[in-house]
N, C-alpha and C positions, 0 to 999 in steps of 0.2 A: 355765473351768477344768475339768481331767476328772480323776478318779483311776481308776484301774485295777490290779488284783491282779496281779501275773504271779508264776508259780511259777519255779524254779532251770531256768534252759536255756532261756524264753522269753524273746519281744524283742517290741517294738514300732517303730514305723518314723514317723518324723517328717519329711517333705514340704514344701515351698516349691516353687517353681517353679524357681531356682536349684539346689537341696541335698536331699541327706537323710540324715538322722542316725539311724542303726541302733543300740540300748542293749538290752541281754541282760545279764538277771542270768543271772550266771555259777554263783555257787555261796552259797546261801542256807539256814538252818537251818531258816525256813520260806518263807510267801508276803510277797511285798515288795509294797509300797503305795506307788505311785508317783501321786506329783500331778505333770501339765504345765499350766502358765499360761503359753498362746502365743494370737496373733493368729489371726483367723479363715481367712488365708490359708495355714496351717501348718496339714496334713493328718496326723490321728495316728492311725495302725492297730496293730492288733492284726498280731503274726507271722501267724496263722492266717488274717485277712482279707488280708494282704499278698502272701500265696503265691495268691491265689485271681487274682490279676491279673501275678505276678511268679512268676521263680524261686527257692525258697527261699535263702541267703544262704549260699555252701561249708562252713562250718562247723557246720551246722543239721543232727543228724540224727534221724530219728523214734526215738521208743522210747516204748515202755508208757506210763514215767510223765509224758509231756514231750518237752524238745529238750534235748541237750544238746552242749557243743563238741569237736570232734575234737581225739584227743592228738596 
């Protein structure tokens, strides 16, 4: 099991060898705590590690405080 913080406009990215499943808090009054209970072959990154090997996701764009989604 992992929890992880993500703040309004980050994502994390969830992996199989089949799939992967992109979740971005959208819009939050603060920082969200998310728990995943997945099988060891389901790979969970951080947006920020996920861009270090990929291209960030179209709607992703930098700012000061975060990511956040295009209108």
């Amino acid at each position: 099991m992992l929890a992880l913080g993500r703040n309004s406009g980050e994502y994390i990215v969830l992996e199989n060898k089949d799939r992967r499943i992109v979740i971005q808090v959208a819009e939050a009054e603060s920082t969200l705590r998310l728990v995943v209970d997945a099988s060891k072959d389901v790979r969970i990154l951080r947006g920020e590690v996920y861009e270090r090997t990929h291209p960030a996701p179209g709607w992703a764009l930098p700012e000061e405080s975060g990511r956040k989604l295009k209108d």
